[in-house]
Every structure is written in structure tokens, then in C-alpha cells.
C-alpha positions in Angstrom: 37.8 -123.9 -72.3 39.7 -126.1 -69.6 41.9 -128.6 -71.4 39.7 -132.4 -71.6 40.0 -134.5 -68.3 39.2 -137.8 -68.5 40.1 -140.0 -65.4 40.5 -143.9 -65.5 39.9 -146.2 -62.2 43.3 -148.4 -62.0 43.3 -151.6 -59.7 45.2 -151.1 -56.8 46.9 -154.6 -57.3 47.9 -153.3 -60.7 50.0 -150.6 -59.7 53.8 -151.5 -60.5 56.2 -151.6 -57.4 57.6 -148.2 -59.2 54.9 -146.1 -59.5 54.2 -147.8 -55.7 57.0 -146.6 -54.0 56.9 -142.6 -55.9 53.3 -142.4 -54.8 54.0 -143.5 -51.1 57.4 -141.3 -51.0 54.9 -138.5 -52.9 56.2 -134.8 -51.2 58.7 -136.1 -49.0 60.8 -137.7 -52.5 61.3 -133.6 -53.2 61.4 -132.4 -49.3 64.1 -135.2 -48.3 66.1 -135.1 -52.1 70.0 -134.4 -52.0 69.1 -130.7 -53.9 66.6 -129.8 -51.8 68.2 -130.8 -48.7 71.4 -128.3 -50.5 69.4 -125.4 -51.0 67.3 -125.4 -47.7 70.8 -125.4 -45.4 72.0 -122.8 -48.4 69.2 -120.3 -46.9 69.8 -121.1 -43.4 73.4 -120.0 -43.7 72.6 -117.2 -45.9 70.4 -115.8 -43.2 72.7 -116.8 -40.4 75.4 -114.5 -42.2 73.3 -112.0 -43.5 71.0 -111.5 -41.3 67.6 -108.7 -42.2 69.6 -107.3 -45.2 69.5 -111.6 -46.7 65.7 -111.6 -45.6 65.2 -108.5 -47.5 67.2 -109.7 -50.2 65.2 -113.1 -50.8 61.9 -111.3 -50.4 62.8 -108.7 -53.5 63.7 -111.9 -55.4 61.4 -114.4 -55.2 58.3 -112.4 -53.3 58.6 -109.2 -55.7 58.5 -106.9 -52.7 61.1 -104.2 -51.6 61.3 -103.7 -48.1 63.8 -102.7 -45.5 64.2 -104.5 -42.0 61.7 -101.7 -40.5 59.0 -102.8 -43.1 59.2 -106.6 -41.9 57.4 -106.1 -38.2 53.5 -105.5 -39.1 53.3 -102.2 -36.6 49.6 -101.8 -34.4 48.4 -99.3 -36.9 48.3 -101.8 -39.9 46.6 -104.2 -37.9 43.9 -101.6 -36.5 43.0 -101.3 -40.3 42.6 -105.0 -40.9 40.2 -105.1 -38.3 38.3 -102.1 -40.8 38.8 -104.2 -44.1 37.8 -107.3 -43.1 33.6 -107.7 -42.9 31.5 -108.2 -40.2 30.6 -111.7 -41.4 34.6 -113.1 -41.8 35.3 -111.8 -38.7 32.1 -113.8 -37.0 34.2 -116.8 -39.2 37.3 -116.1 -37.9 35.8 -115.9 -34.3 33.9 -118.9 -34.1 36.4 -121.1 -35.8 39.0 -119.9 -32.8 36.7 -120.5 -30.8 36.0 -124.7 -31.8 39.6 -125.0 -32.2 39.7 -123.3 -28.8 38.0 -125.6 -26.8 38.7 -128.7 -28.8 42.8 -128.2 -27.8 41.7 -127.2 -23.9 39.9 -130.9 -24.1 43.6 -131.9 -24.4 45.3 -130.0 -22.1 46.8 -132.5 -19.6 47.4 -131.7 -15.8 50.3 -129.6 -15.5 51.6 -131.9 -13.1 50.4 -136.2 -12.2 52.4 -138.0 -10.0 51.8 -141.5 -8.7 53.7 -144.2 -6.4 54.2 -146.8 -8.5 55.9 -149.1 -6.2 56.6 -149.2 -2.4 58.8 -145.7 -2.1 59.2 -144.8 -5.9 57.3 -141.8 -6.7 57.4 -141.2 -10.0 54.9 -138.9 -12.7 55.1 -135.9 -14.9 55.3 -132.2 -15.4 53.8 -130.5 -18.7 55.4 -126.9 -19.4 54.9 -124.7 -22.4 57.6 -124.3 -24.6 59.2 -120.6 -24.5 58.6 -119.6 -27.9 57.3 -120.9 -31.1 57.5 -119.5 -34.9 54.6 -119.9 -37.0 55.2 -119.8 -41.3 51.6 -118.6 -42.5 51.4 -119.5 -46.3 49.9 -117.2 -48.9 51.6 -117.6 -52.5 48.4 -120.4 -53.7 45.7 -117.7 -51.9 45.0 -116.4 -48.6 44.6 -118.5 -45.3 44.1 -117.2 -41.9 42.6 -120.4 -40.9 46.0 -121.9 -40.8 47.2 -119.5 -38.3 43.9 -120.4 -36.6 44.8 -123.9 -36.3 48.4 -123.0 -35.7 48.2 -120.2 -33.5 45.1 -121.0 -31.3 46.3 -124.3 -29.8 49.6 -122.4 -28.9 48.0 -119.4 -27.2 46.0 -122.5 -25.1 49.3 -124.0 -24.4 50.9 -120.8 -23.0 53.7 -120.4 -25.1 55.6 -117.5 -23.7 56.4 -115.7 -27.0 54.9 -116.6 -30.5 56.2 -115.3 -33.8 54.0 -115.1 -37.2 56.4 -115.0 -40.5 53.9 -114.2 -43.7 55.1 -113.6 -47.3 53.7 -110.2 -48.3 51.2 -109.4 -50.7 52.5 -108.2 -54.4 51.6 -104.0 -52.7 53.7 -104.8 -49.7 51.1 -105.2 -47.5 50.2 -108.2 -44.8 47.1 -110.5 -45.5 44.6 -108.4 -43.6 42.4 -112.0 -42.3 45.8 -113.6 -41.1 46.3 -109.7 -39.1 42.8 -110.1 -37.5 43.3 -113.7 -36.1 46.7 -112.8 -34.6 45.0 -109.6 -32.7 42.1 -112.1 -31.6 44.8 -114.5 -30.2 46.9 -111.3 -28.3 50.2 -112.2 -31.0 51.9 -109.1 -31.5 55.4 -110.2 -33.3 54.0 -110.5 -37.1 56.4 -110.0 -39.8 56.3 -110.4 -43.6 58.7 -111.0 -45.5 59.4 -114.0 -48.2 58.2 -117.8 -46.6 61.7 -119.3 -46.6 63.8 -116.7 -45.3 61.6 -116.1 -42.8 61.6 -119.5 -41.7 65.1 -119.6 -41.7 65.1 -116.1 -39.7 63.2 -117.8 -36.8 65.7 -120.5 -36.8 68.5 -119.2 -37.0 67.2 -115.2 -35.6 68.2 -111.7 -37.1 68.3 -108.2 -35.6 64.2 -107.6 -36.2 63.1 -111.2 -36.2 63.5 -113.1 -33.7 64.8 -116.8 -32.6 62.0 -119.0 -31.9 62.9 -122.9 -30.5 60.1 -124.3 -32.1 59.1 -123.7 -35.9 56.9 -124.7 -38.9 54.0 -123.9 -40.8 52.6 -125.6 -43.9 53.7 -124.8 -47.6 55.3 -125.5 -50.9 58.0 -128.8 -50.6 60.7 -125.4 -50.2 59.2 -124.5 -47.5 59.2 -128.0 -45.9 62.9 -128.3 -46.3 64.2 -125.7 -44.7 61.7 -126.0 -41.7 63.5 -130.0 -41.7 66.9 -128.3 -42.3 65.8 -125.8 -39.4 66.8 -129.0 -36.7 71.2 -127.9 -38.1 70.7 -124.5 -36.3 68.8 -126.4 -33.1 64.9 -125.3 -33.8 63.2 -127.9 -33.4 60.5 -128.7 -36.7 57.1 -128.6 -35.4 55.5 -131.2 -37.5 56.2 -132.4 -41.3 53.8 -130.0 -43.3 54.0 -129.8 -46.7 51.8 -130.0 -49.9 48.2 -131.2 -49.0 47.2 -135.0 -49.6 44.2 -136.6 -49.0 42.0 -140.4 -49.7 38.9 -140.7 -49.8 37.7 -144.4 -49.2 34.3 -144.9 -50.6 31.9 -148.0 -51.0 29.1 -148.8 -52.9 26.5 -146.8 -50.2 28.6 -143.2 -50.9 27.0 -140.8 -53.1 29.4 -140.3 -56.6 29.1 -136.7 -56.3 29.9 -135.6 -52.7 33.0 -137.6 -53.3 34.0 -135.7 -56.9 33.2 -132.3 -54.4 35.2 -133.9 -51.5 38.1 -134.9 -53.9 38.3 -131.4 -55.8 38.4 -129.5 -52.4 41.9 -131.0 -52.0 43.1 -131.4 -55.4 42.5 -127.1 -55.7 45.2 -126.6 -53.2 48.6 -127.1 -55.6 50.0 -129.1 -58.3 52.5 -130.9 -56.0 49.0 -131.9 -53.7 48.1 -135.8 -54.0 44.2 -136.6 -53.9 42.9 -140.1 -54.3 40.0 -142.1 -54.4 40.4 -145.9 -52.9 36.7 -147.2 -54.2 35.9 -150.9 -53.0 32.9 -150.7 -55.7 33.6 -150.7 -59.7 30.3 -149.0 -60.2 31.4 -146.2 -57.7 34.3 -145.4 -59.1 32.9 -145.5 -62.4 30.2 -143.0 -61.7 33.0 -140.4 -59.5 35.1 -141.0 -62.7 31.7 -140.1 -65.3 31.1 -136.8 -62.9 34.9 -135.3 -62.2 35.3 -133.5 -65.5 32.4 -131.5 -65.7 32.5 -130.9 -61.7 36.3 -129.8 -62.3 34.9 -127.7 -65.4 33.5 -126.0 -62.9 36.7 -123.8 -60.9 37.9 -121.1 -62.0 41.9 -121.1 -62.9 44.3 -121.7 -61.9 42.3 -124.0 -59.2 40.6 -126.3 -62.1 44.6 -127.1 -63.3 45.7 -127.7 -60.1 43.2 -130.2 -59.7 43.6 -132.2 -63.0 47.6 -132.4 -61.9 46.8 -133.5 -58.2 44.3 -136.0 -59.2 46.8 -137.6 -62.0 50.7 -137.3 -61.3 50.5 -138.6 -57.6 46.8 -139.0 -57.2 43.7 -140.7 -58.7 40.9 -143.2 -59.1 41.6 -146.7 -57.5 39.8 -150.1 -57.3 40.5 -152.1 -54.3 39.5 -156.0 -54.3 38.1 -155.4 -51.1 37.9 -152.8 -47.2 41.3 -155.3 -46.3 43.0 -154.5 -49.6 42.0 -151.1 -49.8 43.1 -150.4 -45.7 46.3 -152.2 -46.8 46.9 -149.3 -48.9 45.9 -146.3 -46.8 47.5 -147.9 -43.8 51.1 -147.7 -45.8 50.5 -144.3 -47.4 49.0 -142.7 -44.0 47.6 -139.9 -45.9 46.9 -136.0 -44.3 43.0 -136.4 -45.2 41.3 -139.5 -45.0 37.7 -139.3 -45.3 35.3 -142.5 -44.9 32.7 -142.5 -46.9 32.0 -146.2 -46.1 28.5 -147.9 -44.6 29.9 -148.1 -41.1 32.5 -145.1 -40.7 33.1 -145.9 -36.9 33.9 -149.4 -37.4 36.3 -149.0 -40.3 38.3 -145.9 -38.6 39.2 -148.3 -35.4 41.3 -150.8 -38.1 42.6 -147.2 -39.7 46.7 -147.2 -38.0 48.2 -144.2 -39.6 46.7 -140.7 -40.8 46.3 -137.1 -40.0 42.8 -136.9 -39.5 40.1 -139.4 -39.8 36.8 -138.3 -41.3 33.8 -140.2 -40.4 31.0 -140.3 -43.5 29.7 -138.4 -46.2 28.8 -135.3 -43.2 31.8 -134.3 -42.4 33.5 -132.8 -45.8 37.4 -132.1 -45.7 36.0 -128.5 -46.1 34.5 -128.2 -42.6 37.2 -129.9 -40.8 39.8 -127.5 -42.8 37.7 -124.6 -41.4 34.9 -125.2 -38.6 35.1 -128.3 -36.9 38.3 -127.2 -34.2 40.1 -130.6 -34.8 43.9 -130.0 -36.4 44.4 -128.7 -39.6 47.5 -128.4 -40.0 48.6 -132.0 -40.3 51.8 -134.3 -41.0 52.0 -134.9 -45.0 54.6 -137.1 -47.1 54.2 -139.3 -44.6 54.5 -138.1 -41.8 51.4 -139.1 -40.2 53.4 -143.1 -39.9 54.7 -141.3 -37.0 53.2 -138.1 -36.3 50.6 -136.0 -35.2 48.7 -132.7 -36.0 49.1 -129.7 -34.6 47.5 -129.5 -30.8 48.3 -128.3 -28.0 50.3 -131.4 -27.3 52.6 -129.8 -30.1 53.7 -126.8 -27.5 54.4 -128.7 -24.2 57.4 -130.1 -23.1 56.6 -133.3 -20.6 59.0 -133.4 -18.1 59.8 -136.6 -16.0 59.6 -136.2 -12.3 61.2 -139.3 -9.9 61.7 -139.6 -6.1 62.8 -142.2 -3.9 62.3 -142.6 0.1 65.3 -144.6 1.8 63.2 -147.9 1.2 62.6 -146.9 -2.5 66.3 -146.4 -2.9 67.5 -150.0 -1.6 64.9 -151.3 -3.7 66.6 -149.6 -7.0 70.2 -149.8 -6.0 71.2 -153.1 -6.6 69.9 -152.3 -10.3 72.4 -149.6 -10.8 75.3 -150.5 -9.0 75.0 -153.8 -11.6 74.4 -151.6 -14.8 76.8 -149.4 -13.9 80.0 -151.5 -13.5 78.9 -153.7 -16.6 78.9 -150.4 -18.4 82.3 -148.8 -16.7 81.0 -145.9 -15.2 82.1 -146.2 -11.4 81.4 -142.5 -10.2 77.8 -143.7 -10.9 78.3 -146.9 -8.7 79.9 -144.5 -6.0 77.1 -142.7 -5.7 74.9 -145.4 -5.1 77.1 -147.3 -2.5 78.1 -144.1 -0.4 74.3 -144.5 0.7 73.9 -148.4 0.4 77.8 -149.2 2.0 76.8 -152.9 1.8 76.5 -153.1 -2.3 80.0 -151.8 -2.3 
């Protein structure tokens, strides 16, 4: 028997400046703290000096799993019988959900090259290029998820990243998530290694005689995990987006129906004890009615899901009362949640005043479920945060945009009194040279 839940709706006005500021730091408090910040550059230089035999080290400790630098790289064989293991009907899954995710990230692909005269002589535009290689953390210690290398992978492969790497933990028999094998082989990526989450991460930062460098890195996961994709930037790899333990809002009036929202929030809250879910409710009876149906909805998963829940939806989550949509956009605009579904009247209308979040949901249709798996928009999205000044994983996330500039004769007198005047008030005069060896008369 589940231990007794019973969830109170607080006023958002209510909530002390405190217990304000914790919930709004949420993740990123642990990912950003002085001992976490310690321990993630602790692995980075542990694999920088120790290279596989560290990797292999940190995977028998904390992963369970012996292996030897030839047992990290998941060889063609093993993946040949993932393709046996895993059904017909999760391979359809896996398929089509490539296949939304697919086209929605070839929607964004920008030219690979606009230019335009902006003035009389200037030319000036840019150039989009893949970046050369990119390391992908696939998470497995809360349960198994090849739709994160779906949404991680896919838009990659689109981009044309030159060389993608896949770091797994292993399973507790050594072996490699068979789903997580399947997508890589759908998407043509052929360097897949397991071995434990943050020494992999760090391996792909930092690179080790199996495992290789990879500029770009990240992959979502525990607030660990986080850190030492943050800590990654010491050993120039550049993060690929703040990911860590899932968050979501769900903003409901008095038109949503109680119990799609209880399903919506729970579908979150299952992730992790460190996840955030909350309700903002602009309707007391609302959120008296989601607060009547959680327990025996939560009753309902099996363990250790159902405790994950309870902790997600009470130490950084929960049921709120906002006076009113201003109040209640207030808050999500400062949190700027992973999730945010609307489960609102007018869903269209409200998202246009929504500023900051990962994804916007638009009505009571479109569960977190089936944008987590089906829909082809991002999944893996900025957290603790992140979304105040971040974006999900797209495309976008894998090219590099380039400036390109050129000047006729008439463009350049037209910019050179500019920067002959910059550059003496700023004491550079090989810069002024070079400007008055063509335009003699600025001298």
C-alpha cells in the first residue's frame, strides 16, 4: 500500500520570497552548487589523466559493470541482434517517431548560404555549416529511452554532423539498451559506447584512446550528469543545451477537465525525485477537484514511479492558485519551465503572452506524453532554467552560422571613415593603416 498523499492548493501570492527563489533556482541550485561544480571538473581531470582504464574504473563503481576498453564500442554484431529483440510494433514506433522528428527539424533547416546588399556596395549575409562532431549522453539508470536519442540524434543526422558519438550506461548484464541500438542503426551512427553516464560524458570532452573527442556534447540526466556536461566548456566542448531533471506546468482554467490534468501532471512527476511538476490553476474549484483525484490516480503506478511522483509534486512542485491568467503568466514567465501545457479556453491566445519555456502545449489534446514521443517537436529541452535563454534541441543546435561581408570600392569609402575613427579612439593604428593605404585621403 503506497504511503497516504494528500496535496493542498497554495496561493501563488502566498509563497514566501524563500521557498520563491529555491523553486525558481529548482535543478540548477544542485547543477551550479560549489560541490557539484567540484566533483564534475574532479571527473573531467580523472578521465583526462586516466583515460579508458578511469572510464572503466567509474563504470565498475557506480554502474556495477566490469568491462575493459574493448567492451565500451557496441561492435555491428550486438546491434544486428537488437534489431532481433526488439518487436515489430516498437520498431514501427521507433520509425515513425524519426520520421516526425525528421521532417519537423528539415522544416528548419536554413539555406546553407543568404546573402543580401544591404547598402549601396556592402554585401553582407550568412553561411550555415554543420558542426564536425557531436557526443550524445543517452540516459538509462530511471528506465529505458531510445526516444531521447531520437530527439537527439535525428535532428543531428538532418544537420550533417560529420561524426556523432552515442555514450549509454550499460545495463546491470553488460549489455547496451537494445531500443537505443535500433535507433542509432536507423539514423546510420556507428560510434556507440557504454560505459557509466558521467565518465562517458567526460570521455567525449576531454577524449580517450577508444572514445572519442567530440566538440559538441550533452544529453539529459540526473543533476551529475548536468554538471559535468556544464564543466565540459574547461576542456573546450561546448554544452549542447542545459538538460537536466524533467520540469513541467500545467496552466489550467476553469474549462480543463480535473482528470486529464492529474494524468498530464503524473506523466512528468514519474520521471525522478529531483523532477518539478506543477499545477498553476486560475480556478479554486479546479484545483480542488485535480487535488480530490491525484492520490487515487497516483495509487495507480507501480513503484518506484508512484514515489517519484509524490516527491516531484511536493519538494519543488505542486498545486497553485493564481488570482488571475496575469498572475499566473507572472509566474511561469519567471520559472520558464521544460513543459508547459495550456489547458486554458483559448490556448493560442495565451501562448503568444507566454516569453520563456521549452515547449508550449496547446490544450487538453496534446498530452506531454505525445510530444515526449510522437509529435517530432524537441524533446530534449533546456531545464533549471534554462529555457530564460535557451532552446531545445533542433537542428539549429548542430550548425554553426557563419558571417559573410564584402565591400566594392564604393562600399569601402562608405565604411572607412567609421574605422579609421574607432580605431585611433581605441589605439590600434595597424587597423587605421589598413584602411588608409586604400583611402590615402582619411590618413
Amino acid at each position: 500500500m503506497s504511503n497516504p498523499f494528500r496535496p493542498t492548493v497554495t496561493h501563488l501570492r502566498s509563497m514566501p520570497p524563500d521557498e520563491r527563489r529555491r523553486r525558481l533556482r529548482r535543478s540548477a541550485a544542485t547543477i551550479f552548487g560549489a560541490e557539484m561544480r567540484a566533483y564534475a571538473c574532479r571527473v573531467l581531470e580523472d578521465v583526462a589523466a586516466g583515460g579508458d582504464e578511469t572510464v572503466a574504473a567509474y563504470t565498475a563503481r557506480w554502474d556495477g559493470v566490469d568491462l575493459a576498453r574493448e567492451g565500451f564500442l557496441v561492435r555491428r554484431e550486438e546491434i544486428e541482434a537488437a534489431r532481433d529483440a526488439v518487436d515489430a510494433a516498437l520498431l514501427e514506433a521507433l520509425e515513425a517517431a524519426i520520421g516526425r522528428v525528421r521532417r519537423f527539424n528539415e522544416g528548419l533547416l536554413p539555406p546553407e548560404m543568404a546573402t543580401a546588399q544591404t547598402e549601396v556596395g556592402i554585401t553582407t549575409g550568412v553561411q550555415y555549416r554543420p558542426c564536425r562532431s557531436a557526443g550524445l549522453y543517452v540516459p538509462s539508470g530511471k528506465g529505458s529511452f531510445p526516444s531521447m536519442l531520437v530527439a537527439m540524434g535525428t535532428p543531428a543526422v538532418v544537420a550533417g554532423v560529420e561524426r556523432i558519438a552515442v555514450v549509454l550506461p550499460p545495463r546491470p548484464d553488460g549489455s547496451a539498451d537494445p531500443a537505443v541500438l535500433v535507433v542509432a542503426d536507423l539514423l546510420g551512427i556507428r560510434q556507440i559506447f557504454r560505459c557509466n553516464g558521467a565518465a562517458g560524458i567526460a570521455a567525449l570532452a576531454v577524449g580517450t584512446a577508444t572514445i572519442p573527442r567530440t566538440e559538441l556534447v550533452g544529453g539529459p540526466g540526473s543533476p551529475v550528469i548536468a554538471a559535468v556536461q556544464q564543466a565540459a566548456a574547461v576542456f573546450g566542448a561546448v554544452p549542447l543545451v542545459a538538460l537536466g531533471p524533467s520540469e513541467a506546468i500545467v496552466l489550467a482554467d476553469a474549462t480543463a477537465d480535473p482528470a486529464a490534468v492529474v494524468v498530464d501532471l503524473l506523466t512528468e512527476a514519474e520521471h525522478g525525485a529531483d523532477s518539478a511538476v506543477m499545477l498553476v490553476a486560475t480556478d479554486a474549484g479546479l484545483a480542488g477537484a485535480v487535488a480530490g483525484l491525484l492520490p487515487q490516480y497516483l495509487d495507480r503506478l507501480p513503484e518506484p514511479r508512484a514515489s517519484y511522483a509524490r516527491a516531484s509534486l511536493t519538494d519543488l512542485g505542486g498545486l497553485f492558485l493564481a488570482t488571475d491568467l496575469d498572475e499566473a503568466l507572472a509566474w511561469i514567465n519567471s520559472y520558464a519551465p521544460e513543459h508547459l501545457q495550456l489547458a486554458v479556453a483559448d490556448p493560442l491566445a495565451v501562448a503568444r503572452r507566454v516569453r520563456h519555456a521549452g515547449e508550449i502545449l496547446l490544450g487538453q489534446s496534446t498530452p506531454f506524453a505525445a510530444a515526449n514521443y510522437a509529435i517530432g517537436t524537441p524533446a530534449a529541452l533546456p531545464t533549471g532554467g534554462a529555457a530564460l535563454a535557451a532552446s531545445g534541441v533542433t537542428v539549429l543546435s548542430f550548425l554553426k552560422a557563419t558571417a559573410i561581408a564584402g565591400l566594392t570600392p564604393d562600399g569601402l569609402r562608405a565604411v572607412a571613415p567609421v574605422a579609421v575613427r574607432l580605431g585611433r579612439y581605441e589605439g590600434f593604428p595597424a587597423h587605421v593603416q589598413a584602411i588608409t593605404h586604400r583611402e590615402p585621403h582619411l590618413a
